[in-house]
C-alpha positions as CSV (number, residue, x, y, z in Angstrom):
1,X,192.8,216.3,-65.6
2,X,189.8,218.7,-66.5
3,X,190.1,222.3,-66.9
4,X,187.6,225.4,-66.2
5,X,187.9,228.4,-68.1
6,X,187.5,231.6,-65.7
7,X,188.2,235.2,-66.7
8,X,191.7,235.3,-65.6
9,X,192.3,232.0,-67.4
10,X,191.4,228.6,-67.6
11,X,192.4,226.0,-64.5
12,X,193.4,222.4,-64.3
13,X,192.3,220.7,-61.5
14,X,191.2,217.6,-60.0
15,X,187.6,215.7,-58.5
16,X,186.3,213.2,-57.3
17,X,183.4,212.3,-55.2
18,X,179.9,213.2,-55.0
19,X,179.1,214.3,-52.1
20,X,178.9,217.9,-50.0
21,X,181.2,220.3,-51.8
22,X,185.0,220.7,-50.4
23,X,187.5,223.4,-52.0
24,X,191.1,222.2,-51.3
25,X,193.7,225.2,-51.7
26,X,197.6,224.0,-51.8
27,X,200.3,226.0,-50.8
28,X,202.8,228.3,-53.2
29,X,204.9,226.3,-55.4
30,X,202.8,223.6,-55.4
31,X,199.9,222.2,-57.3
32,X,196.5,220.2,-56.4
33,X,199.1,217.2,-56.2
34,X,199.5,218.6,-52.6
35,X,196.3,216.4,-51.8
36,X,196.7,213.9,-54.4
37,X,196.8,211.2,-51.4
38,X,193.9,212.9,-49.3
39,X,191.0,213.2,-52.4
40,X,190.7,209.8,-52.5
41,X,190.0,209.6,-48.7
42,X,187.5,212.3,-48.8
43,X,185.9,211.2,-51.9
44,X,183.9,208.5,-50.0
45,X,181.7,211.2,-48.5
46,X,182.7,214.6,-50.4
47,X,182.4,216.0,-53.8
48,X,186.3,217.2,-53.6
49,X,187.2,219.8,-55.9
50,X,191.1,220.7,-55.8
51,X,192.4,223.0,-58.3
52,X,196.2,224.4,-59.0
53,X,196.4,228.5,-58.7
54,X,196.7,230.7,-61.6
55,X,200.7,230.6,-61.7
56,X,200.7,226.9,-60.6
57,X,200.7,223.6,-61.7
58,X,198.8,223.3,-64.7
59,X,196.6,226.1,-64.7
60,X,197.6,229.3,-67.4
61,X,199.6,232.2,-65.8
62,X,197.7,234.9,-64.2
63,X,197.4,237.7,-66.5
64,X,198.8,240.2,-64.2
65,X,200.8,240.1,-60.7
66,X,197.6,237.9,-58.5
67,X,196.5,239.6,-55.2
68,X,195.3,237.0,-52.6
69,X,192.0,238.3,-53.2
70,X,192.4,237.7,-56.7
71,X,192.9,234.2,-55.8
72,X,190.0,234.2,-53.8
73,X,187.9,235.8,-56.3
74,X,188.8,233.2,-59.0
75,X,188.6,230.3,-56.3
76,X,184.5,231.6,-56.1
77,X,184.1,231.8,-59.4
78,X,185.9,228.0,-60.4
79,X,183.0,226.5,-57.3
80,X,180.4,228.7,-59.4
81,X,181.5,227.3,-62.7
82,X,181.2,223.9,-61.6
83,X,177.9,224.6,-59.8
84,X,178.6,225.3,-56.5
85,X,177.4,227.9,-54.8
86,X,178.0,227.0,-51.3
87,X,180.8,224.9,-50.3
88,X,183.5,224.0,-47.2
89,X,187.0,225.1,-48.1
90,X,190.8,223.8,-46.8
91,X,194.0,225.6,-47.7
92,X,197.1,225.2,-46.8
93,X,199.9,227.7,-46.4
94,X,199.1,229.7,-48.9
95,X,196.0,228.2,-49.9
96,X,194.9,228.8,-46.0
97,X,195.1,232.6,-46.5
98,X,193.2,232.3,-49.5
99,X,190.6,230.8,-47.3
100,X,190.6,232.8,-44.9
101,X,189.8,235.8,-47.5
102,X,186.9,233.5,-49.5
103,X,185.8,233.1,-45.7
104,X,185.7,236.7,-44.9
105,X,184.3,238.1,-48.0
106,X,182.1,235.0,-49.6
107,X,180.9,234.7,-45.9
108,X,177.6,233.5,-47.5
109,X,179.2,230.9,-49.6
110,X,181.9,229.4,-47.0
111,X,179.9,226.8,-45.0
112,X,183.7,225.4,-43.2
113,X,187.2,226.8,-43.1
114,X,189.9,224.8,-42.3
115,X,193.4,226.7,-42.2
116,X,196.0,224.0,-42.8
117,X,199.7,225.4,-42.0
118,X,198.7,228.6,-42.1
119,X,200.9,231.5,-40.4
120,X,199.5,233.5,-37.5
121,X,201.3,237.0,-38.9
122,X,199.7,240.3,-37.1
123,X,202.1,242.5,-37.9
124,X,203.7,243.5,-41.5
125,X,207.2,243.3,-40.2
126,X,206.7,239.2,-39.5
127,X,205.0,238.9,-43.6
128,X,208.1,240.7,-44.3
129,X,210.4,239.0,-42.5
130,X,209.0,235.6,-43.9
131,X,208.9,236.8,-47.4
132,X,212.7,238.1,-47.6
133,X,214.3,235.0,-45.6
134,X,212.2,232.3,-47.7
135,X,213.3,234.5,-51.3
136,X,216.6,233.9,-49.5
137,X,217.1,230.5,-49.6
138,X,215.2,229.3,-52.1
139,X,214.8,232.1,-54.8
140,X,218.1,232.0,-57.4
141,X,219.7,235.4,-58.3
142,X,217.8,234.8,-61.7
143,X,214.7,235.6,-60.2
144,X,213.0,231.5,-60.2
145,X,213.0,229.3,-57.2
146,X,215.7,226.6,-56.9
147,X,213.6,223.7,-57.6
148,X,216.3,221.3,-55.3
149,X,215.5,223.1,-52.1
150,X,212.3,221.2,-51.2
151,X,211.1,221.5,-47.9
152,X,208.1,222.0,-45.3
153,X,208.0,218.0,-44.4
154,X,209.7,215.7,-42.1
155,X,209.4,212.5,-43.1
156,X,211.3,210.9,-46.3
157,X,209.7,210.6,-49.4
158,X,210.4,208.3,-52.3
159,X,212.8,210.0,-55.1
160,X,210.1,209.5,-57.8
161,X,207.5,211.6,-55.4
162,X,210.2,214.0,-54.8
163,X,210.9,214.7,-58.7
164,X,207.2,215.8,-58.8
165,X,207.3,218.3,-56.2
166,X,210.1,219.8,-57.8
167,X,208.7,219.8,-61.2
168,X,205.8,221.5,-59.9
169,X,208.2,224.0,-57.9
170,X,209.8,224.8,-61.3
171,X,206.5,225.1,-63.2
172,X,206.1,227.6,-60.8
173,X,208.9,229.5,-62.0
174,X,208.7,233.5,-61.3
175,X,204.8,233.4,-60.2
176,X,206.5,232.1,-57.0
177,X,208.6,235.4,-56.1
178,X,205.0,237.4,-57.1
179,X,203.2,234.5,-54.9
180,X,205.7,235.7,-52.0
181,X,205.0,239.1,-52.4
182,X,201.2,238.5,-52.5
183,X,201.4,236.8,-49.4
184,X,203.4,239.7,-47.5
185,X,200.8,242.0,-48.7
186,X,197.8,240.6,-47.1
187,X,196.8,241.6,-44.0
188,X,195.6,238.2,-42.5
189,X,194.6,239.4,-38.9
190,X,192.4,242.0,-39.4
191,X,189.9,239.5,-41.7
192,X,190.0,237.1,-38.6
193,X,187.5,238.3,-36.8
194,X,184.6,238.4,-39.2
195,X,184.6,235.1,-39.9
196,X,181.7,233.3,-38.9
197,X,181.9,230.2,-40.6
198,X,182.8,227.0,-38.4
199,X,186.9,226.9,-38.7
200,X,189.5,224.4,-37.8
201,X,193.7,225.2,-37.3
202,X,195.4,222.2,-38.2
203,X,198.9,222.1,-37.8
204,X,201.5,220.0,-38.0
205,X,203.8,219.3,-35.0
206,X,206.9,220.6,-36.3
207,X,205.5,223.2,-38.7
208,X,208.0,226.7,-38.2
209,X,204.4,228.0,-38.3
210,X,203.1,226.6,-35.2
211,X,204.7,229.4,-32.9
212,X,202.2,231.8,-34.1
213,X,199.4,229.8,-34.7
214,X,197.7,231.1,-31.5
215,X,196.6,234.4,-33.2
216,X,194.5,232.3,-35.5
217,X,193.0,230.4,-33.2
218,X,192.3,233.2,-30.9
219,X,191.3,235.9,-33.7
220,X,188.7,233.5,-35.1
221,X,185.3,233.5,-33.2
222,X,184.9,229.7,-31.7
223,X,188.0,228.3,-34.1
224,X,189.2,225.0,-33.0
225,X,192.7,223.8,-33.2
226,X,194.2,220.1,-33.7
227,X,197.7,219.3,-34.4
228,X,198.7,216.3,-36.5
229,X,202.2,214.6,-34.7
230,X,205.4,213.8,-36.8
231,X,204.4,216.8,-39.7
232,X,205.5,219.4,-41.3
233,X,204.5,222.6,-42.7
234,X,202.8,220.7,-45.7
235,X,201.4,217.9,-43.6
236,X,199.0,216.5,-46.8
237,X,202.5,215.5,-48.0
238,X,203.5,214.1,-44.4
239,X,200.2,212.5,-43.3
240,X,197.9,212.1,-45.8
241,X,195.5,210.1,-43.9
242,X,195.6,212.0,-40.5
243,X,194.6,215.4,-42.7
244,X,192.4,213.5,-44.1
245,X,191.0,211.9,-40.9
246,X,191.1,215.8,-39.1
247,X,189.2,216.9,-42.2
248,X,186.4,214.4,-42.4
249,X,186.2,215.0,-38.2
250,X,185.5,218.1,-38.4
251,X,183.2,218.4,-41.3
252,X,181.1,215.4,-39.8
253,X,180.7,216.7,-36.8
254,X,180.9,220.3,-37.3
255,X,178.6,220.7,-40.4
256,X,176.9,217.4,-40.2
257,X,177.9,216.7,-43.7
258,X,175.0,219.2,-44.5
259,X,174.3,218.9,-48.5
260,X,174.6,222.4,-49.6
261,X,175.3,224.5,-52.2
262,X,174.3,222.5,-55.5
C-alpha cells in the first residue's frame, strides 16, 4: 500500500477511485482494512482515500501520546498532502470523533460528515465509564489488548478474516490503551453544534452505541440518522454493502457529488 510522510510520521493507507474526495476514518484497534470491502463500492464514483491512524495498522507510532485533535490535525494534513483541500469524511467509532473534530475545526475543508458508530457521550462520567469497562475486558494486565477478544459485529466471519482483525488488534499493541484514553478525553458534545457541514448518523441495529445516538442526531444542526439492520458497532465489517449503499445515498443526494477540493 502507499505511504505519506506527515510531521508526526509517515502513513500507510489505501485508494482508489477518481472521483470527489472521501476520507474514511476506522475505529481504534483497527486499520483502513475496516473498509477494505466498502472502497471498492465507492470507488465507482469517489476518489476514496482510507488511511490507518498513527498507532495503527501500518502507519509509524505517533511520536508522543495522540490527542483526537492530533488525529484530526494529521487526518488534514494526509487530504493536503495528497492534494485535497476540500473533501467529505466518514469515521467510525473512533474515526467518527475524529470527524466530528476535522468537522468542527476544518469547517471550511469538510464538505460531508458521516458519524458511523459513533457514541452520543455528553457527559465525562459516560467517556469514563466506557473507557474503564472496555480496558476491562479487553486490555491484559500487561498493559496490550487481548487480541482474541474481537468484537463490535454480529454476524460470523470466516476464520481467515478474523486472523486479520486480530493481527491488526495486536499491531495495535499499547497505542490502544493511549487510544482509549484519547477518546475519554474529548469532549464530543460541545463540538456538535458548530457543525455546519451536511452530516449523517449511521448506526447499526444492535450497536451498544445506539442508545445514545440521539444526542448526535439532535446536537448536530439538520443531521440525519439511518440505521443499517442485522449490524454491529463496526457495521463496514457487518454490511459492507449497506454502508456502502448509506454512504453513496447520502453523498448523492446530499452534496450532489459536487467535485471539490482538488
Amino acid at each position: 500500500m502507499p505511504t505519506v510522510a506527515l510531521r508526526a510520521g509517515t502513513v500507510n493507507y489505501a485508494a482508489d477511485g477518481d472521483g470527489p474526495p472521501l476520507l474514511l476514518l476506522h475505529s481504534v484497534g483497527t486499520s483502513n482494512h475496516l473498509w477494505g470491502a466498502v472502497i471498492p463500492l465507492l470507488a465507482k464514483r469517489y476518489s476514496v482515500l482510507a488511511p490507518d491512524f498513527l498507532g495503527h495498522g501500518d502507519s509509524d507510532r505517533p511520536p508522543r501520546e495522540f490527542t483526537i485533535a492530533d488525529h484530526a490535525d494529521a487526518s488534514a494534513e494526509f487530504m493536503e498532502q495528497l492534494g485535497f483541500r476540500e473533501f467529505a469524511v466518514a469515521g467510525t467509532s473512533m474515526g467518527a470523533i475524529v470527524a466530528i473534530d476535522l468537522a468542527h475545526r476544518y469547517s471550511d475543508r469538510v464538505t460531508g460528515l458521516v458519524l458511523n458508530g459513533c457514541p452520543g457521550w455528553h457527559l465525562e462520567s459516560q467517556r469514563l465509564g466506557r473507557v474503564i469497562a472496555t480496558a476491562g475486558r479487553i486490555v491484559g494486565q500487561d498493559g496490550l489488548p487481548k487480541v482474541d477478544d474481537i468484537g463490535g459485529t454480529v454476524r460470523p466471519a470466516a476464520a481467515e478474516e478474523l486472523q486479520r482483525r486480530r493481527a491488526d488488534l495486536k499491531k495495535c499493541g499499547r497505542w490502544f490503551v493511549s487510544s482509549l484514553w484519547a477518546i475519554a478525553a474529548y469532549d464530543l458534545a460541545t463540538r456538535l453544534p458548530g457543525i455546519r457541514c451536511p452530516a449523517l448518523v449511521l448506526m447499526g441495529e444492535a450497536d451498544f452505541h445506539l442508545g445514545t445516538s440521539y444526542a448526535l442526531a439532535d446536537g448536530i444542526p439538520r443531521a440525519m440518522f439511518r440505521m443499517i439492520a442485522d449490524a454491529g458497532h463496526l457495521t463496514p465489517y457487518d454490511d459492507p454493502a449497506g454502508v456502502a449503499a448509506q454512504l453513496d445515498d447520502f453523498y448523492q443526494r446530499v452534496l450532489n457529488t459536487k467535485e471539490v477540493g482538488r
